[in-house]
Structures are given as structure tokens and as C-alpha cells.
KEKE-3310 file (N, C-alpha, C; in steps of 0.2 Angstrom, whole numbers, plus 5000, padded with zeros to 4 digits):
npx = (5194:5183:5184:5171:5165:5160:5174:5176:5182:5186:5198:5195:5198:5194:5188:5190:5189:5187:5190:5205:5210:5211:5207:5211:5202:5196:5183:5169:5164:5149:5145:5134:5135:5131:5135:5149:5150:5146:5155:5167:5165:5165:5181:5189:5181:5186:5176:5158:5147:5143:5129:5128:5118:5121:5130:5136:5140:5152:5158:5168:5170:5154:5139:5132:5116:5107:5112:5108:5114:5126:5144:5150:5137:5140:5147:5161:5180:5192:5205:5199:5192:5180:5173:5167:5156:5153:5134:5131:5131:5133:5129:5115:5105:5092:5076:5065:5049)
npy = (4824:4837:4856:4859:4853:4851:4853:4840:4839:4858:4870:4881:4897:4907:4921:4934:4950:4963:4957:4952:4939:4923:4908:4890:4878:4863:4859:4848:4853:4850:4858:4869:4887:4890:4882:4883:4895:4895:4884:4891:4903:4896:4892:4901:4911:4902:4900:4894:4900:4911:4917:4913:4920:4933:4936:4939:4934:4936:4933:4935:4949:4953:4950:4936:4931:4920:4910:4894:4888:4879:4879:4876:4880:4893:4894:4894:4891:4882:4887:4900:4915:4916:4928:4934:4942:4954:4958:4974:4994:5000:4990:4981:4969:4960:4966:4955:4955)
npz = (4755:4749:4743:4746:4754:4772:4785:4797:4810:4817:4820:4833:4837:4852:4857:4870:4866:4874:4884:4885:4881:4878:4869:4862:4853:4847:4836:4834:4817:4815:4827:4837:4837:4849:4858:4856:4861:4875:4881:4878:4884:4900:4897:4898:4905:4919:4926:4928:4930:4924:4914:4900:4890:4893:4884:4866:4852:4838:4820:4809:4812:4813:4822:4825:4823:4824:4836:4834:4824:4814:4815:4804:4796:4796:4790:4795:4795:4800:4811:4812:4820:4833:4841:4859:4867:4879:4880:4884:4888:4874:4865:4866:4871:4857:4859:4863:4868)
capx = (5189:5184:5183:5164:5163:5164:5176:5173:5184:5189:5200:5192:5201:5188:5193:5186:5194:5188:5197:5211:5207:5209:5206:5207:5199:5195:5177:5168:5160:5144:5145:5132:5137:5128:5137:5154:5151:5146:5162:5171:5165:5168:5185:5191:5183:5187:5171:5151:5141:5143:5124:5126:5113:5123:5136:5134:5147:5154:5162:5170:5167:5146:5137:5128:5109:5105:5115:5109:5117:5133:5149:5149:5133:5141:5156:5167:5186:5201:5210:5195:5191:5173:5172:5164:5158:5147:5131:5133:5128:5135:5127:5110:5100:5088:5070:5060:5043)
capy = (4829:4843:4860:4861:4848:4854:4848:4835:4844:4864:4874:4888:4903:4907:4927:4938:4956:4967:4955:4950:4933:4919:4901:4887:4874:4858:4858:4848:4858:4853:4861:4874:4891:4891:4878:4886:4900:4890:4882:4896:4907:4893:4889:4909:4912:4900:4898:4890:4905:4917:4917:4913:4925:4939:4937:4939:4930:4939:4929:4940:4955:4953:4948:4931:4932:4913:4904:4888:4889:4877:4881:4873:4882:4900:4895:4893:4888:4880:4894:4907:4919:4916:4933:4932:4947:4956:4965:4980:5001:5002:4983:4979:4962:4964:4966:4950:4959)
capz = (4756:4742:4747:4747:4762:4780:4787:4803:4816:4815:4825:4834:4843:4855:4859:4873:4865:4879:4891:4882:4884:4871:4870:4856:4853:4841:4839:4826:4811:4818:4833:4836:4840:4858:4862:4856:4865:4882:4882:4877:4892:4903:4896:4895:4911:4923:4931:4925:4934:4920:4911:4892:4887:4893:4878:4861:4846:4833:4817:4802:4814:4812:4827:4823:4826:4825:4836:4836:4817:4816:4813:4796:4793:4796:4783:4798:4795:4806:4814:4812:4826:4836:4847:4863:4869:4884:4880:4889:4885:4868:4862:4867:4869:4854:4862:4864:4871)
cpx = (5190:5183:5178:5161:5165:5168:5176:5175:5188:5192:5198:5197:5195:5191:5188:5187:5195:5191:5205:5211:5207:5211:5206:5205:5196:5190:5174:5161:5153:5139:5142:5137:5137:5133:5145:5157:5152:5154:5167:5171:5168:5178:5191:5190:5183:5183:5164:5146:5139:5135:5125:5123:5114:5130:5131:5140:5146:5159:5161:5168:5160:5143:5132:5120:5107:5109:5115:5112:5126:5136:5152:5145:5135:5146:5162:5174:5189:5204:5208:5195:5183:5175:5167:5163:5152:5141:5134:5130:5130:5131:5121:5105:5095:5080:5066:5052:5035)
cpy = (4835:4847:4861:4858:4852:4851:4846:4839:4853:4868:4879:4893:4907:4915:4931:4946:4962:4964:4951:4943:4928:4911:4895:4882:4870:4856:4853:4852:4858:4856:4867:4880:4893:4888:4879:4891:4899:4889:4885:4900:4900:4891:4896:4915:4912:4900:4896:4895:4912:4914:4919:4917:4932:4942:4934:4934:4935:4932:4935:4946:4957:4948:4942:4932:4926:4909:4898:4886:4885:4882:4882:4877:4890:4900:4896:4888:4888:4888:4900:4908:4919:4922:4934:4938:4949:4960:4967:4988:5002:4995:4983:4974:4966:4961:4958:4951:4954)
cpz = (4751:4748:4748:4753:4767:4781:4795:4808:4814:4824:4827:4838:4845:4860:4862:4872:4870:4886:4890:4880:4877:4871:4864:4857:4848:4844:4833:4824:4812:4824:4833:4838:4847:4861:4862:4861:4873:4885:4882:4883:4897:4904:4899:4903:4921:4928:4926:4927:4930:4914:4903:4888:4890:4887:4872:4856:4842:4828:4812:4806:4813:4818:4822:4826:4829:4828:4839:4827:4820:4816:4806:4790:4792:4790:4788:4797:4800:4805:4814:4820:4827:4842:4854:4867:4873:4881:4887:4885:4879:4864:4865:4865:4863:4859:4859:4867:4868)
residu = (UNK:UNK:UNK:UNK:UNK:UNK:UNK:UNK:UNK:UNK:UNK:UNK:UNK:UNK:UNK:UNK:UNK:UNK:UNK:UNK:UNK:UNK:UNK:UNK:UNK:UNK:UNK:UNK:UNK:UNK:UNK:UNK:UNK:UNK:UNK:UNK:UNK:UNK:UNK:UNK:UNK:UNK:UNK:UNK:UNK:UNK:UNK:UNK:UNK:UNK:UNK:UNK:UNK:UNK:UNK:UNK:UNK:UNK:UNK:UNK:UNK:UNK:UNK:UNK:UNK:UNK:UNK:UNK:UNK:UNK:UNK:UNK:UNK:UNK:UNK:UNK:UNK:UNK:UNK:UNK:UNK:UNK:UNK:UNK:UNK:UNK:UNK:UNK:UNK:UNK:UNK:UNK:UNK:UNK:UNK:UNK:UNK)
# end
């Protein structure tokens, strides 16, 4: 495999920073984001009732906008860091109206 190809599976650290909280995980490279993050609440914290659209992703410290965008698509590498993080009063959903 050259460098310019994704590669099939990547390892993710899937990390809650305000709850200390951190999870890995081999996902393949075409794994959207959404479905990182799912998994990763899930995995991180130990229940399914937590509503996905209350957390945001950060990768390279930049919140992702689009995430039905791979992993592959963002330039995600093995052993990067996907952040996993609450809106709340400092962050805010962007308006939908």
C-alpha cells in the first residue's frame, strides 16, 4: 500500500477530554464520523441513551462540521485522536431555523 491510499483499517483513540474518558478502536478508514462518534459514546459511556446530537467531534483540535465525511475523507491516521465532546454554554449547536 503507497502513502496516498487510505488504509482499510485505522486505529482510533476515541477521547472524552472533559471526562477523562478514552477508548480505542479499529475502525475501517471508511467509517463515517457519525458513526465513530455513536460508537464511541456508547463505548466511553457505558450506556445507548445518550443522544448523539448532543456531542460534537473535534480532529486536529477543529471541530468537524460534516460528519457524515469518512475517516479516510478527513486524512484520518492509525493512533490519531477523534474528541468527543458535550455541546454546552461555551459551544453551541450551530442554528438550524
Amino acid at each position: 500500500m503507497t502513502s496516498d491510499q487510505p488504509e482499510a483499517t485505522v486505529t482510533v483513540r476515541l477521547v472524552m477530554p472533559d471526562r477523562w474518558l478514552e477508548h480505542v478502536a479499529d475502525l475501517p478508514g471508511d467509517t463515517p464520523v457519525v458513526a465513530a462518534k455513536e460508537s464511541g459514546l456508547r463505548a466511553l459511556l457505558q450506556r445507548d441513551t445518550d443522544d448523539p446530537n448532543d456531542f460534537y467531534v473535534e480532529y486536529a483540535e477543529r471541530q468537524i462540521s460534516d460528519e457524515s465525511r469518512t475517516l479516510a475523507e478527513i486524512g484520518f491516521r492509525s493512533r490519531e485522536i477523534l474528541a468527543i465532546r458535550a455541546y454546552d454554554l461555551g459551544h453551541y449547536r450551530r442554528f438550524e431555523g
